[in-house]
N, C-alpha and C positions, 0 to 999 in steps of 0.2 A: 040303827042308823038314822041320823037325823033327817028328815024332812029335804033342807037344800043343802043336801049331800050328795053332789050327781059322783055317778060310778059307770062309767063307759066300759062296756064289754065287747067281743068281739066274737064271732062263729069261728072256730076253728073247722069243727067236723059235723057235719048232719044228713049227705044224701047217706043212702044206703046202710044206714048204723041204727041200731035201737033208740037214741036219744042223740041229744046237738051237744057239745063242751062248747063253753063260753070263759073266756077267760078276760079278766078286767086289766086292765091299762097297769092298774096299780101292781100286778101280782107281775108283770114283762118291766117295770121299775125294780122290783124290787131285783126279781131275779139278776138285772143289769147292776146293779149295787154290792150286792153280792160277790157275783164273778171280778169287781173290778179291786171291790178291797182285800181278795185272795192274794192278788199281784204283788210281788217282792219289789217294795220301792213306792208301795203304797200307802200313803202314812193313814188317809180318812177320808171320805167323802167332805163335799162342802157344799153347804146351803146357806137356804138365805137366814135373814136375821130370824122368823120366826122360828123354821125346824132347830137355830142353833138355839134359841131358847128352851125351845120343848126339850130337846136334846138334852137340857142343862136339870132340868126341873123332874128328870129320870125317867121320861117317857122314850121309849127307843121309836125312831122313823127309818126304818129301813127302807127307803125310797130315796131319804134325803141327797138333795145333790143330780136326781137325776130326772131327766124331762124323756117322756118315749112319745113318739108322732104314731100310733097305731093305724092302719087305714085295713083295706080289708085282709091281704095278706101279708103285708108290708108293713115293716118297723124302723124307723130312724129312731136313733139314741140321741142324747147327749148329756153328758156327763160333766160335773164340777169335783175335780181332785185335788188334796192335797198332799204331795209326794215328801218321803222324805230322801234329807239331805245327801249331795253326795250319790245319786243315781242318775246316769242319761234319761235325758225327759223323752227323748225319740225312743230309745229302746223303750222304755216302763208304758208311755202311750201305745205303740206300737202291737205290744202282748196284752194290754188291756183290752184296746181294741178287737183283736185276735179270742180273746177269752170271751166277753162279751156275745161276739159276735155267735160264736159256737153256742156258748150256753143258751142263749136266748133261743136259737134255730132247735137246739134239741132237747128242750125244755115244752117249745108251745110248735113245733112246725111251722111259725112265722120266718118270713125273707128278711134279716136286716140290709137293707138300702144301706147305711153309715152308722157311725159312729164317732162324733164327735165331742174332743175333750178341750174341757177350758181349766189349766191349769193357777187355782186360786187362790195356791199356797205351797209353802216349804216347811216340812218341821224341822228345825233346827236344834232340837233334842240330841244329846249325846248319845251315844250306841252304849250299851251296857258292856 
């Protein structure tokens, strides 16, 4: 890891247990990215211009697209989608939302506070 590579972690667990789990910002990203591009009606995540270049040049960022506020128990999402064509945006957000939420709770025992999605595209691909 580089030098000015900060990586924020969080205590999940330490009274009374053998050891503390710590888990990093980036790995409650990921898990939210995840759970959001399982969703039917889901075409991709969406980032900014550099992850879509990484993205291009065959490094995967399974993060891409998604911002988590950690605080000590406490997780706000948000999310950049691009859904495809021909789905209710309220429905597809709705169970994103809903998945997200779950996953993240029973994934790290974190509270997500929200979930917020900002819809940054349509694939307009034909359906096979």
């Amino acid at each position: 890891m580089a030098a000015d590579t900060v990586r924020i972690s969080h205590k999940v667990y330490e009274k009374d247990q053998i050891g503390e789990v710590q888990i990093a910002d980036e790995v409650v990203a990921i898990i939210a990215g995840l759970a959001a591009t399982e969703v039917e009606g889901v075409d991709s995540m969406a980032g900014n211009i550099t992850n879509e270049l990484v993205g291009k040049l065959g490094m995967k960022n399974l993060s891409k697209g998604v911002k988590v506020d950690v605080t000590e128990e406490h997780v706000s999402v948000s999310l950049s989608l691009n859904l495809k064509y021909g789905y209710s945006i309220p429905k597809v957000c709705e169970v994103v939302q809903d998945k997200v939420k779950s996953a993240i709770e029973n994934m790290t025992g974190l509270i997500v506070l929200d979930v917020n999605i900002k819809i940054a595209g349509v694939s307009l691909e034909e359906n096979q």
